[in-house]
C-alpha positions as CSV (number, residue, x, y, z in Angstrom):
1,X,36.1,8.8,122.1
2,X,36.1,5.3,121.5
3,X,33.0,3.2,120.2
4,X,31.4,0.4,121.8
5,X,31.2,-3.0,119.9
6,X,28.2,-2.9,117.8
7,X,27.8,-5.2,115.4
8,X,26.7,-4.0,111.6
9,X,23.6,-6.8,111.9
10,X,22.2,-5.7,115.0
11,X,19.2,-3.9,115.2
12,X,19.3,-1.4,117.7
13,X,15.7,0.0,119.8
14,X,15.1,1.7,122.6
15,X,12.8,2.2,124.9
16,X,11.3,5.4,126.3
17,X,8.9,5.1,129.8
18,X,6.9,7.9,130.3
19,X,4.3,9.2,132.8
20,X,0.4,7.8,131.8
21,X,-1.0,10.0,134.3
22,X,0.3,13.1,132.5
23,X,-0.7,11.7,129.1
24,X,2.0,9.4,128.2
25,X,2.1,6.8,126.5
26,X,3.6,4.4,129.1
27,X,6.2,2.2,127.4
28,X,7.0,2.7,124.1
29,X,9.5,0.4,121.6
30,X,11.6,2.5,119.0
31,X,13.6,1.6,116.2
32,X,17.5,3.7,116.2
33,X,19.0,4.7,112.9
34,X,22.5,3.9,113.1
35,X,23.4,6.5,110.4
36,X,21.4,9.6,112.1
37,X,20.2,8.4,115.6
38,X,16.7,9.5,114.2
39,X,14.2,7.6,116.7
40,X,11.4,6.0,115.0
41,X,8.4,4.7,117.1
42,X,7.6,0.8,116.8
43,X,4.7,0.3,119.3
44,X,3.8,1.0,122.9
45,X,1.8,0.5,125.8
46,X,-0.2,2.0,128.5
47,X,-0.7,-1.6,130.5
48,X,1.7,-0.3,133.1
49,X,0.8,3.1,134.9
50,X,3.3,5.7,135.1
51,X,6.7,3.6,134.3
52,X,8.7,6.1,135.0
53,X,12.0,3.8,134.8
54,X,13.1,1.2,133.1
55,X,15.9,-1.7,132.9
56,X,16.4,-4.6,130.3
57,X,17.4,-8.3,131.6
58,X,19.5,-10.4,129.4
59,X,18.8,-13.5,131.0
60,X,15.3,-15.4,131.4
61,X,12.8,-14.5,129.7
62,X,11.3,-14.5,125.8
63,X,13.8,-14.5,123.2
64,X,16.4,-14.0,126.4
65,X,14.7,-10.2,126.8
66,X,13.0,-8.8,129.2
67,X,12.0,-5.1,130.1
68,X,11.3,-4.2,133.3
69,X,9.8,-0.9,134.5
70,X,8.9,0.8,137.8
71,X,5.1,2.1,138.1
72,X,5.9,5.3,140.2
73,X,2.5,5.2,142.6
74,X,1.4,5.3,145.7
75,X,1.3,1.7,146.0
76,X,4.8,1.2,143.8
77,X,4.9,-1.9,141.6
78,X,7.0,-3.1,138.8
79,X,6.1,-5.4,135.9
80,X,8.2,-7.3,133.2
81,X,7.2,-6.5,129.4
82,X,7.8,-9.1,126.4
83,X,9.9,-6.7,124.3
84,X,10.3,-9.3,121.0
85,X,7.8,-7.9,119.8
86,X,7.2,-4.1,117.8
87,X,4.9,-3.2,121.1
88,X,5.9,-4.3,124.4
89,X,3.3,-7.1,126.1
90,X,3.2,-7.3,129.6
91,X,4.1,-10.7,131.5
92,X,1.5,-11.2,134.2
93,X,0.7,-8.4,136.1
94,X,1.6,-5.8,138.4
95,X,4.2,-7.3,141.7
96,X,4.1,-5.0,144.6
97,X,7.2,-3.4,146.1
98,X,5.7,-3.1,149.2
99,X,7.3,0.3,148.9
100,X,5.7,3.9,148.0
101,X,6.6,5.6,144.8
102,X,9.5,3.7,143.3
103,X,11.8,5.9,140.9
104,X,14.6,3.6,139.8
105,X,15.1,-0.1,139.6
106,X,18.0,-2.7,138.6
107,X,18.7,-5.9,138.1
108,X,21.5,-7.7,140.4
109,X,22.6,-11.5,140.7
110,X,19.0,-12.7,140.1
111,X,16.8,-9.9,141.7
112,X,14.9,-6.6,140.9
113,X,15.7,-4.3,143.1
114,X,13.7,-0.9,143.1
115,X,14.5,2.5,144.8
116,X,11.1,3.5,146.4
117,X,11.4,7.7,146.9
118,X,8.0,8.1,149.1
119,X,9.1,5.3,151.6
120,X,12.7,5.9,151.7
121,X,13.4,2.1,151.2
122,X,15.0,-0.6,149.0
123,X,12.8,-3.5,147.8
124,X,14.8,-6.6,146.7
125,X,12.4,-8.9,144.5
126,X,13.7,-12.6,142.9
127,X,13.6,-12.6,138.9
128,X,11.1,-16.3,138.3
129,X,12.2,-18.4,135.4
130,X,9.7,-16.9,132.9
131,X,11.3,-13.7,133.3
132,X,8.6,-12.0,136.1
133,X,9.2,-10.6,139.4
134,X,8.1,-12.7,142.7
135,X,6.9,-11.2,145.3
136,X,9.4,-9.0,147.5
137,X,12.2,-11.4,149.7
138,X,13.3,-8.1,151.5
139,X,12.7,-4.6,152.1
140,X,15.7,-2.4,153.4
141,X,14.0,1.1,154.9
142,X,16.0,4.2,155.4
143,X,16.6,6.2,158.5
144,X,17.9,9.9,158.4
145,X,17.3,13.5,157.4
146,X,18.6,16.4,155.9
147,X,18.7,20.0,156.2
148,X,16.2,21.2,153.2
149,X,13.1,21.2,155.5
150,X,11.0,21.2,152.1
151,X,12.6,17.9,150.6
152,X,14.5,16.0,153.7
153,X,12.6,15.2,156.0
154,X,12.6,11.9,156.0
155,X,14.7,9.5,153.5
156,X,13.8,9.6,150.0
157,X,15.9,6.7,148.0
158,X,16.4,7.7,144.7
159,X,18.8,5.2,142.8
160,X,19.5,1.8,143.0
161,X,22.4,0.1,141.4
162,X,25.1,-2.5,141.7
163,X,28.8,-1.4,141.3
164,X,30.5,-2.7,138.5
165,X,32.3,-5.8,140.2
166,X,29.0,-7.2,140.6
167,X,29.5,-7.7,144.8
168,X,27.7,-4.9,146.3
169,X,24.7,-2.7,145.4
170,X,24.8,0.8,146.2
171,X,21.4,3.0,146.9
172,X,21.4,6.8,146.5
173,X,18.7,8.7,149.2
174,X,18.3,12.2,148.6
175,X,16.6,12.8,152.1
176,X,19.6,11.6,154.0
177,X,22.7,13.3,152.2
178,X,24.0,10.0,151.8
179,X,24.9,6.5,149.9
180,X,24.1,3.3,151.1
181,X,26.8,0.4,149.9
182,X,25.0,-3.0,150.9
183,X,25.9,-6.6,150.2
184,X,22.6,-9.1,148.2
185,X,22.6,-12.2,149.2
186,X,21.3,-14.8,146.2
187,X,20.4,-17.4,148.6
188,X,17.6,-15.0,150.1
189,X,17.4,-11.5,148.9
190,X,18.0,-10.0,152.1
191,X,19.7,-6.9,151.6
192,X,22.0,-5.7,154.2
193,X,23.8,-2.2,154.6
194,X,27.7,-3.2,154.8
195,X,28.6,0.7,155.1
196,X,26.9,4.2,154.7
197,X,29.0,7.5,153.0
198,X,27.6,10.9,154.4
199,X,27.8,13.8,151.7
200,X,27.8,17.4,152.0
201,X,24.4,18.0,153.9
202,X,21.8,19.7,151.8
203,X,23.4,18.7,148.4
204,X,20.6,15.8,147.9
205,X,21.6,13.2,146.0
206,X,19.8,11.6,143.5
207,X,21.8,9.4,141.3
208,X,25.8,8.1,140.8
209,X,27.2,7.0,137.8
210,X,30.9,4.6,137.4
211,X,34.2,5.8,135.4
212,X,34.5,2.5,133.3
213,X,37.9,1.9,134.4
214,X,35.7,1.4,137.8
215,X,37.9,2.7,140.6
216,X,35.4,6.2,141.0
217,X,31.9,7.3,141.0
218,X,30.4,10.4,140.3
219,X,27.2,11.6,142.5
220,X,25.0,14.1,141.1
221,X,23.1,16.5,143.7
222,X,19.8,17.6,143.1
223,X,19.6,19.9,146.1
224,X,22.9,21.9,144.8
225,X,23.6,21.6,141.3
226,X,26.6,20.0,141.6
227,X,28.9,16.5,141.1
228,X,30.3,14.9,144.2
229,X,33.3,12.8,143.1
230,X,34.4,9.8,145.1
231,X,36.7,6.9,144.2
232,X,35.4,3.5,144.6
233,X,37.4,1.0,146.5
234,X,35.3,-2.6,145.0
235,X,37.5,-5.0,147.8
236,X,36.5,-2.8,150.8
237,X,33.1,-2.1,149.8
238,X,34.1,1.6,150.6
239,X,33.0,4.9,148.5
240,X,35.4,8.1,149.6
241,X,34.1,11.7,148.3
242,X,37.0,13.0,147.6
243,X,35.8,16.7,145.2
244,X,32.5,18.6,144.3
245,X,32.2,20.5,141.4
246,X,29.3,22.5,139.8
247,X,27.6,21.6,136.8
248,X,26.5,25.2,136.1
249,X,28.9,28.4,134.7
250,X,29.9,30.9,137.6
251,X,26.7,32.8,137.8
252,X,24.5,30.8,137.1
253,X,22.8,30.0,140.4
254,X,22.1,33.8,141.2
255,X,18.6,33.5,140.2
256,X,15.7,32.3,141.9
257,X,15.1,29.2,139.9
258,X,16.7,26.3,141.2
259,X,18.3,24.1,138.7
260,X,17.3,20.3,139.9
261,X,20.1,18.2,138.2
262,X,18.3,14.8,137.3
263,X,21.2,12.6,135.5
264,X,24.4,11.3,134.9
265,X,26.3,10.1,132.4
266,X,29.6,8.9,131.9
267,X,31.8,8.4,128.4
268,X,32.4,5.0,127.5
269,X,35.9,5.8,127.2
270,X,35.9,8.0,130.8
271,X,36.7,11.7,129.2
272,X,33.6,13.0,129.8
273,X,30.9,13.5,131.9
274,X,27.3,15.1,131.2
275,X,24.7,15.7,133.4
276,X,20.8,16.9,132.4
277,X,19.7,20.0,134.6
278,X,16.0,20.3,134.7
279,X,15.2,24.2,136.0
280,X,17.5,26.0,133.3
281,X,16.9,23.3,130.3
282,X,20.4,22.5,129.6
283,X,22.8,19.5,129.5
284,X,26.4,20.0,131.2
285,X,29.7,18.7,129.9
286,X,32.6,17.6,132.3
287,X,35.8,16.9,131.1
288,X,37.6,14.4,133.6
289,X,41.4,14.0,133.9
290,X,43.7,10.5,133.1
291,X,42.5,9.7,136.4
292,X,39.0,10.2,136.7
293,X,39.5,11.8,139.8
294,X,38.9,15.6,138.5
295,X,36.1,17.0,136.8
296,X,36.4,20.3,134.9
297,X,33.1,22.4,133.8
298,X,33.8,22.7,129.5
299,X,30.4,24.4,129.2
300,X,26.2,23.9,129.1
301,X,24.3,23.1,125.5
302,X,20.7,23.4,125.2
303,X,18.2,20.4,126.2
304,X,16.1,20.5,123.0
305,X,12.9,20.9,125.0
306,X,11.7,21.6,129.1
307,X,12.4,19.9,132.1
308,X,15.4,17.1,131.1
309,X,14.5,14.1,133.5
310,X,16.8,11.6,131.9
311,X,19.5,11.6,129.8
312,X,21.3,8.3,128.2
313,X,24.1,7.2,126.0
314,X,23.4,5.2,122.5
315,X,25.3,2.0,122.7
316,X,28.2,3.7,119.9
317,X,28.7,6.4,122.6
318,X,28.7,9.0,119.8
319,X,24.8,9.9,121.1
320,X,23.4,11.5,123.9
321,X,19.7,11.1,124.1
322,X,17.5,13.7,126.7
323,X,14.2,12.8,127.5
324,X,12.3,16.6,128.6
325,X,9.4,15.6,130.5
326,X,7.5,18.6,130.1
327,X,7.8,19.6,126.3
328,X,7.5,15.9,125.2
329,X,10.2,14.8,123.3
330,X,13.2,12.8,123.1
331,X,15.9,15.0,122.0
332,X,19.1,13.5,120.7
333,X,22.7,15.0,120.0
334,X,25.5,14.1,118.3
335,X,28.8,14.7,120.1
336,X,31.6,16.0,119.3
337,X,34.5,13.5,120.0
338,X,37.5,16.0,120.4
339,X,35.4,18.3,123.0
340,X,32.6,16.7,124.3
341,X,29.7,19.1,123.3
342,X,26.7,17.7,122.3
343,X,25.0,19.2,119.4
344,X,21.2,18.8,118.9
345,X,20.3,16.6,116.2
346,X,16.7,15.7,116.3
347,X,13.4,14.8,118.4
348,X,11.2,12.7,118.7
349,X,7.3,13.2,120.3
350,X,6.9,11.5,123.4
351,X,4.5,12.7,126.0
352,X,5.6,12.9,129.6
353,X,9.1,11.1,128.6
354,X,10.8,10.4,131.8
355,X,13.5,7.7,130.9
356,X,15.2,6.0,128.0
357,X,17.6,3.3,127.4
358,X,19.2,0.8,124.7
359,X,18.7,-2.8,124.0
């Protein structure tokens, strides 16, 4: 596996979001050890309630950072944190999505965009100057079912995200078997739906992930505990499933505990693929061909705690770090670089967890 330009001088955090309403701490800074991965905790805070996601800005902002997190409510909102600091500070207060529940967010030419899973809609908000969220230029709502009369009735967007050439955003909706590829305009935020790719019905999609070389994506279903793969065609705008494969052992699904498959993650050098599957505790590994096109099951590794939610790699690569939800910890793994397999390393408390990233 190849390594990702880090620079010896540069101080590495992360950031962990986690659920206040289940004891969480909300947003917590830590400091990486380069040598072990070890997480150590900096500061945090509970300002924001239930920031379920986060995403860092580059651009405007203190110090040229800014963290942005969902708050995963009723009445969804998102907020921009100073992270310069040991504990993040919030800048200004909540912004409304005008959206219910919001469970993912990213940033794209100049605007926030969250995926709002209670209202089965986009919300498209313009990043101010100072680094803070204006109020909402656009709302894109779903339409559509599926066939899981428990979980798809209605739309239920999941992920948000823009595709690595930077001209179209693509939402993931779990009620409607489906992905949304849309074209952002910068002049006005409006967000409009340039084409829609049906999936297997009842797989329920909940996020995608891009091979680095760009020319696939690979959904993971919630529904049925499986990876969709579909190459990605950036100058049409057009995403073609083209494979499914599981992301359990043969055998696995027999029981009556469904496995809820709640990330993706791709290799920075496109070998590999690992998901986090929440009802069994484990982490899959996927080895992909030359092409990307094929994914192979290599074999499941223990999560390290209960109920994976998120799963994210360090900025080396050599790291996969597994937030559990339930036991409250981040786990994190070394991996091996010939075969893939993580290998549990180390944990660190945190309540609730239910993302992590890099800076």
């Amino acid at each position: 596996m190849t390594d990702a330009a880090v620079g010896d001088d540069v101080v590495v955090r992360a950031f962990i979001g986690s659920f206040t309403s289940a004891g969480g701490r909300g947003v917590t800074a830590a400091a990486v050890d380069r040598a072990t991965g070890a997480l150590t905790v900096l500061g945090s805070t509970a300002e924001v309630p239930d920031p379920s996601y986060l995403a860092l800005g580059h651009g405007p902002g203190p110090g040229g950072r800014t963290l942005y997190a969902v708050s995963e409510t009723e009445h969804g909102a998102v907020a921009a944190l100073d992270v310069s600091g040991d504990a993040p500070r919030l800048l200004g207060g909540l912004r409304p999505v005008e959206g219910s529940g919001p469970t993912h967010l990213a940033l794209a030419v100049g605007h926030l965009l969250t995926a709002n899973y209670g209202s089965g809609s986009v919300s498209v908000l313009p990043v101010r100057a100072d680094g803070t969220p204006g109020p909402a230029a656009s709302v894109l709502t779903h339409t559509g079912s599926g066939p899981d009369r428990d979980r798809q009735q209605s739309p239920h967007a999941h992920q948000v995200l823009p595709d690595p050439s930077g001209n179209w955003v693509l939402a993931v909706d779990l009620g409607t078997d489906s992905v949304r590829i849309c074209a952002l305009d910068p002049a006005t935020g409006e967000l409009r739906v340039h084409a829609e790719t049906p999936l297997r019905p009842g797989t329920g999609p909940r996020h995608l992930a891009f091979h680095p070389a760009g020319g696939h994506a690979y959904v993971l279903n919630e529904l049925a505990p499986t990876v969709t793969v579909c190459r990605w065609n950036a100058a049409a705008g057009a995403l073609e499933p083209v494979g499914e494969t599981s992301v359990l052992p043969d055998g696995a699904r027999d029981g009556d505990t469904r496995t809820y498959p709640s990330e993706v993650v791709v290799a920075h050098d496109g070998r590999f693929l690992w998901t986090a599957n929440r009802g069994d505790d484990t982490l899959s590994v996927l080895a992909l061909d030359a092409t990307g096109e094929r994914a192979t099951l290599v074999t499941t590794v223990d999560c390290g705690g209960h109920w994976p939610r998120d799963l994210a790699l360090d900025p080396t690569g050599r790291r996969l770090y597994a937030a559990n939800e339930r036991s409250g910890d981040v786990s994190w793994f070394d991996i091996d670089p010939a075969t893939g397999i993580p290998r549990h390393a180390g944990s660190l408390d945190a309540p609730a967890a239910s993302c992590v990233i890099f800076a």
